[in-house]
N, C-alpha and C positions, 0 to 999 in steps of 0.2 A: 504494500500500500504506500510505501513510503515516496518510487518513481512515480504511482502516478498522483500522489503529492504536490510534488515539485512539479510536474506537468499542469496540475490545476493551478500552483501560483503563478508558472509563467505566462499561463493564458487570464489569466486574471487581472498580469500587467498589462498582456495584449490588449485587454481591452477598453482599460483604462485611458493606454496610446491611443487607441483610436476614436474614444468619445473627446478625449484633449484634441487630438487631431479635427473632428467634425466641430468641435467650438471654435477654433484657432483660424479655419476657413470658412468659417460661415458668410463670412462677409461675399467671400468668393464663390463659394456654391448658391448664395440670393443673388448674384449678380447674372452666374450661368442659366440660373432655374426664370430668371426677369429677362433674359434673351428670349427663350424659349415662348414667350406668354405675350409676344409683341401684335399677334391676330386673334388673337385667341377674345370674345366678346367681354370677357367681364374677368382683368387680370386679377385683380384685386381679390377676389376671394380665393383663387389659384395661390395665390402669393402668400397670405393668411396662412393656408393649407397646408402650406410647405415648410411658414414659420415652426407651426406647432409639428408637423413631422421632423423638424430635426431640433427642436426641444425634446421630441419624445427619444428619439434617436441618442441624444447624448444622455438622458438621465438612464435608456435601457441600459445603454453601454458602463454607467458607472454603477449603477444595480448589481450587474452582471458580474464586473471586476471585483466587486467589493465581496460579493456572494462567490463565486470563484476563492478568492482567497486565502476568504477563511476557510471555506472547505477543505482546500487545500491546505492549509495550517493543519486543520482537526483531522484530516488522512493522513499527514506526518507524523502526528503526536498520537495518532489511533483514539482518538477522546470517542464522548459518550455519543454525541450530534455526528460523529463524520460521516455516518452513510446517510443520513436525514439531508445534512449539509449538501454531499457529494452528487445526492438524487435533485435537490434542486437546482445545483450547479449544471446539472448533465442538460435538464432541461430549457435551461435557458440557453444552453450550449449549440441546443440543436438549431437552432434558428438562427446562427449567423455562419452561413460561409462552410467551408471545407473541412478545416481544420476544428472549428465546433462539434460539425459535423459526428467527426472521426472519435474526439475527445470525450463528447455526448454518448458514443451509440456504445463507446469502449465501456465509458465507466457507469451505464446500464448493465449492461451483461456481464459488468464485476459484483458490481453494488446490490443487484437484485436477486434473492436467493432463489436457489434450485429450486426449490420446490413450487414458486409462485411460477419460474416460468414453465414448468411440468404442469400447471393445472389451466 
């Protein structure tokens, strides 16, 4: 449990980097997303739209990391929460990307006992 530990806290920072990263260019991703919206009848609620999509975008992202890490804390240290932890971690895991993906579907099929997936 201990590797994939450490696996949950580097994905933890991963994603911590990337919601700092979608804060850090937002300016530049409203500027691309306000190209796009130049025919479009009514940009303004479009624009709105997009606001609150990458507000929700950067608070998943530090949810995610934050939850990620400690998990990954409590499967290094084998505490009492680490597979509660590691099953939320998983699933939030699945939903972004390849590498979630992979990290997600692994630490189901550790974390979830034989007998649940037998029934």
């Amino acid at each position: 449990m201990r590797n994939l530990g450490i696996l949950w806290v580097l994905y933890g920072l991963l994603r911590l980097a990337g919601a700092l990263g979608v804060f850090l260019y937002s300016a530049t991703l409203t500027l691309m997303w306000g190209a796009l919206l130049t025919r479009v009848p009514n940009p303004f609620t479009l624009m709105d739209l997009f606001h609150g999509f990458l507000i929700f975008a950067i608070l998943l992202g530090i949810v995610a990391g934050v939850v990620s890490i400690i998990a990954g804390l409590g499967l290094m240290s084998s505490g009492a929460s680490a597979r509660s932890l590691g099953l939320v971690a998983a699933f939030f895991a699945l939903i972004n990307g390849p590498l979630g993906i992979a990290l997600g579907a692994y630490t189901l099929v550790v974390l979830v006992p034989a007998s649940a997936r037998n029934s």
